[in-house]
Residue, then its C-alpha position, 0 to 999 in steps of 0.5 A: x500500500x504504497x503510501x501508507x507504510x507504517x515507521x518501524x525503524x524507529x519510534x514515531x513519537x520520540x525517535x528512540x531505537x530502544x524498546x520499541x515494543x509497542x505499535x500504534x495504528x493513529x501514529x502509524x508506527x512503532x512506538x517505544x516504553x515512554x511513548x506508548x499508550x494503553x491503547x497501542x498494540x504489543x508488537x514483538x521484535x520478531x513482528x517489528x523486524x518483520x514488518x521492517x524487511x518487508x516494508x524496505x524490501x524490494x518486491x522480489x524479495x519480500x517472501x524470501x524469509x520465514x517466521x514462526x507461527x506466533x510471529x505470522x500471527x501477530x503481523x496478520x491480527x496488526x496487518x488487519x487492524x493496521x488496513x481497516x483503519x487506515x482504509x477508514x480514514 
C-alpha cells in the first residue's frame, strides 16, 4: 500500500531505537516504553523486524524469509487492524 507504510525503524513519537515494543495504528508506527499508550498494540521484535524487511524490501524479495507461527500471527491480527483503519480514514 504504497503510501501508507507504517515507521518501524524507529519510534514515531520520540525517535528512540530502544524498546520499541509497542505499535500504534493513529501514529502509524512503532512506538517505544515512554511513548506508548494503553491503547497501542504489543508488537514483538520478531513482528517489528518483520514488518521492517518487508516494508524496505524490494518486491522480489519480500517472501524470501520465514517466521514462526506466533510471529505470522501477530503481523496478520496488526496487518488487519493496521488496513481497516487506515482504509477508514
Amino acid at each position: 500500500m504504497l503510501g501508507y507504510a507504517p515507521q518501524v525503524k524507529h519510534c514515531g513519537v520520540c525517535g528512540s531505537h530502544e524498546g520499541l515494543n509497542a505499535f500504534s495504528v493513529k501514529n502509524k508506527a512503532v512506538l517505544c516504553n515512554e511513548c506508548r499508550r494503553k491503547e497501542d498494540l504489543n508488537i514483538s521484535a520478531g513482528a517489528r523486524l518483520s514488518l521492517e524487511y518487508i516494508i524496505h524490501s524490494k518486491l522480489k524479495d519480500i517472501f524470501s524469509f520465514e517466521v514462526n507461527e506466533d510471529v505470522l500471527k501477530e503481523l496478520d491480527f496488526i496487518r488487519k487492524i493496521y488496513v481497516e483503519t487506515t482504509l477508514q480514514g
